[in-house]
C-alpha positions in Angstrom: 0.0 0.0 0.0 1.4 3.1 -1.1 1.1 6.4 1.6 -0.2 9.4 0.2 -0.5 13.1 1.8 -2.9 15.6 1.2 -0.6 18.0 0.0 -3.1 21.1 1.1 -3.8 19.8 4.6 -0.4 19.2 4.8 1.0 22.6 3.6 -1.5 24.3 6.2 0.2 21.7 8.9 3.6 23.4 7.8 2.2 26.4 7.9 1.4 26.0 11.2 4.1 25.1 12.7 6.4 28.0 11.0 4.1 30.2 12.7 4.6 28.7 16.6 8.2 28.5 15.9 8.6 32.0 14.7 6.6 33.2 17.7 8.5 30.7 20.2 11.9 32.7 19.2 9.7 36.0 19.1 9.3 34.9 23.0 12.7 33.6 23.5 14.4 36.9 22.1 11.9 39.1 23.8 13.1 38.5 27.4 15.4 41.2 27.9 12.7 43.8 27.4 14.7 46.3 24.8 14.9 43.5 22.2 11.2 43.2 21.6 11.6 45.8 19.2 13.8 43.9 17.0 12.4 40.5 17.7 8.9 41.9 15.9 10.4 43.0 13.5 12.0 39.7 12.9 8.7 37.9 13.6 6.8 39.9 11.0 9.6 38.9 8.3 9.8 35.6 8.8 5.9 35.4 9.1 5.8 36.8 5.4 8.8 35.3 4.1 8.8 31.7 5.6 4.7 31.3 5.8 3.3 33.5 2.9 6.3 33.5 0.4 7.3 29.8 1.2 11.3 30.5 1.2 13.9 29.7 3.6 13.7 28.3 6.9 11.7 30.0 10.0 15.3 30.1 12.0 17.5 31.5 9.7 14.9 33.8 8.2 14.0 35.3 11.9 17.7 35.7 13.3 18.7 37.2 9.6 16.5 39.8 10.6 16.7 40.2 14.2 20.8 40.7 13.2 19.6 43.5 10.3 17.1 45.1 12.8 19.0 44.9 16.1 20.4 48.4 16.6 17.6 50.2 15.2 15.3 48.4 16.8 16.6 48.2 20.6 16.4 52.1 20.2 12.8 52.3 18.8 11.9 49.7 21.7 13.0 52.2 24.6 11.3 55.1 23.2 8.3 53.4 22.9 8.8 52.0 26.4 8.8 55.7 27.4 6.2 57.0 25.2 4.1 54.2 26.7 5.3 54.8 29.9 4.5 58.9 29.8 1.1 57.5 28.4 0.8 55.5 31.3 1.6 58.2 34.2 -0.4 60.9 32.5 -3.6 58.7 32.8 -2.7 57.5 36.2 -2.7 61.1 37.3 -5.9 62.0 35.6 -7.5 59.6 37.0 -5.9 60.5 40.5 -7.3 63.9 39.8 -4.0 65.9 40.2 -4.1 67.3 37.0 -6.4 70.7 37.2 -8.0 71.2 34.2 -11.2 70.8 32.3 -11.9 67.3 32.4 -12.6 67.4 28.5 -9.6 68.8 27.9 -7.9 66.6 30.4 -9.4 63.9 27.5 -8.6 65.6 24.3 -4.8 65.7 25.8 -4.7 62.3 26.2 -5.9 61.5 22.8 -3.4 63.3 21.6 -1.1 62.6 23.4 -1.6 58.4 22.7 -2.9 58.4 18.8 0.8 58.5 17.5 1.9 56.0 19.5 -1.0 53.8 19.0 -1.3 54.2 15.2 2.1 53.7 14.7 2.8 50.9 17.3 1.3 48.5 14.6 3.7 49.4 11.4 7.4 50.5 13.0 8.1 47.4 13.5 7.1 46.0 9.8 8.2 48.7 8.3 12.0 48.5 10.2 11.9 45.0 8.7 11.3 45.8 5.0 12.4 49.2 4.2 15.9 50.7 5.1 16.1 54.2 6.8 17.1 56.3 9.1 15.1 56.3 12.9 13.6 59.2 12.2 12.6 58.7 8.7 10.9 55.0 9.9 8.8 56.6 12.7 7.6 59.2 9.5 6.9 56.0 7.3 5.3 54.7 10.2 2.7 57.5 10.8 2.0 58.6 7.4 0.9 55.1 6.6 -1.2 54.8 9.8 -3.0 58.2 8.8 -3.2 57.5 4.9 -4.8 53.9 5.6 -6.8 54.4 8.5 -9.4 51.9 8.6 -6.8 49.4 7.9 -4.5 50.8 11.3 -8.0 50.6 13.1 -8.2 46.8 12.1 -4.9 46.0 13.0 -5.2 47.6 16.0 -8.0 46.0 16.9 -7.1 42.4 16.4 -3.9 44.0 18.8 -6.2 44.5 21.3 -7.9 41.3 20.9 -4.8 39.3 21.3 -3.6 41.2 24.3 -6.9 40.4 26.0 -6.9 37.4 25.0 -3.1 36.7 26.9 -4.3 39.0 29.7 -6.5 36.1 30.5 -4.9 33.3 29.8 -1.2 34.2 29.7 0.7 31.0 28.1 -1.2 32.1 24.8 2.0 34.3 24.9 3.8 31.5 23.4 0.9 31.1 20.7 -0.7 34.1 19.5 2.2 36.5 18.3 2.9 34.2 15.5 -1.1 34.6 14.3 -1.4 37.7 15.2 2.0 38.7 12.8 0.4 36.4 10.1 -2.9 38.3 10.3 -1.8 41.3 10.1 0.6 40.9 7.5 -2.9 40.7 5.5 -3.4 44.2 5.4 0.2 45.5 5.6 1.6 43.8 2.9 -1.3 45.3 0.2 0.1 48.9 2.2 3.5 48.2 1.7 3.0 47.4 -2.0 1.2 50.8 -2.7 4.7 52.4 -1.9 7.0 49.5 -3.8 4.9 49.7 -7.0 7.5 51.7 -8.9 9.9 48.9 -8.1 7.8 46.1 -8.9 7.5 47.6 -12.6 10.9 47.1 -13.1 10.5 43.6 -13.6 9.0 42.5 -16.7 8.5 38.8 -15.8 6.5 38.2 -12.6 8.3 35.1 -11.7 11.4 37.5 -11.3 10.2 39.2 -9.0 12.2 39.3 -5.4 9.5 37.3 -2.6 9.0 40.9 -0.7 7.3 42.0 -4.2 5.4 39.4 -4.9 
C-alpha cells in the first residue's frame, strides 16, 4: 500500500508550525525587554517570508532579521517604552485627579497625546523590517501610513487588542498568539506596503522574477 498526503492539509500543517516556531523565538528573544523591538520585527519577516512566500527556513529567516534590525530596533523599543510609559503616568494622574484642568480637555490631551503611538505601534516594527532608513525617517513611514490607511491601522489595531486580552486572561497564549497575530496582520500591511514599492515592482517584466518581498 502506497502512503499518500494531502498536500493542502499538509501545507496548512507546515504552515502551522512556522508560525509557533517564529513566535517561540519572538518569546525567547523578547526576554530582555529592549529587544522586543527587533524580535517583531523579525517575527513579522519571517511570518511573510517563511509562511506567505514559502522560502527559507523560519530560523534562519528570523535571526537574519533580528541581526539587520538589532540596533535600530533596541532604540525604537525604549522610546516606545517611554512614550508608553509617559502614556501611562499621565492617565494615572488623571485619573488621580491631580491634573487641574477641564476634564474634557484633560481627554482631548490624552488623545493626543496616545494616537501617535498607538497608530504607529502596529507598522514601526514591519516597516523597520522591510524598508531601510534612518530612525527618524521610519517613525515618519510609520505614521504617514497609519493616517493615509486608517481603517486598515484601526483593524490591526484591533485584532492588537484582541490578542492582548486574549493573553491578559490566559497568559501562556503568549507562546501562541504573536505568530497569528503577525500572520494576520501581515494581510493588510503587505497590500500597504506594496502601494509604496509599486515603482519597483514595474521594473521587472516577468513576474516570476520578481524578489519574494514584491510578490
Amino acid at each position: 500500500m502506497k502512503f499518500t498526503v494531502d498536500a493542502p492539509v499538509f501545507n496548512k500543517t507546515n504552515q502551522v508550525a512556522d508560525i509557533l516556531g517564529a513566535g517561540f523565538l519572538w518569546l525567547i528573544c523578547s526576554v530582555p525587554v529592549v529587544t522586543i523591538g527587533p524580535a517583531t520585527a523579525a517575527l513579522y519577516y519571517t511570518v511573510v517570508k517563511v509562511v506567505r512566500r514559502n522560502r527559507e527556513t523560519v530560523v534562519k529567516s528570523f535571526f537574519h532579521s533580528f541581526k539587520n534590525n538589532l540596533g535600530q530596533g533596541i532604540i525604537l523599543t525604549i522610546l516606545y517604552l517611554l512614550y508608553g510609559a509617559a502614556i501611562g503616568l499621565y492617565i494615572l494622574a488623571a485619573l488621580e485627579g491631580r491634573i487641574q484642568m477641564n476634564p474634557y480637555i484633560i481627554c482631548t490631551l490624552g488623545i493626543i497625546l496616545a494616537c501617535p503611538f498607538l497608530f504607529t505601534i502596529v507598522y514601526i516594527f514591519p516597516v523597520i523590517s522591510r524598508f531601510q532608513a534612518g530612525l527618524i525617517r521610519q517613525i515618519q513611514y510609520a505614521l504617514y501610513m497609519s493616517i493615509r490607511h486608517f481603517p486598515s491601522t484601526i483593524a490591526l489595531l484591533v485584532l492588537l487588542a484582541f490578542t492582548a486580552v486574549l493573553i491578559y486572561f490566559v497568559p501562556f497564549l503568549m507562546a501562541i498568539l504573536p505568530g497569528f497575530y503577525a500572520y494576520l496582520g501581515s494581510f493588510f500591511i503587505e497590500r500597504i506596503f506594496k502601494k509604496y514599492l509599486a515603482e519597483e515592482i514595474k521594473k521587472y517584466k516577468d513576474p516570476t522574477d520578481l524578489p519574494w518581498y514584491l510578490e
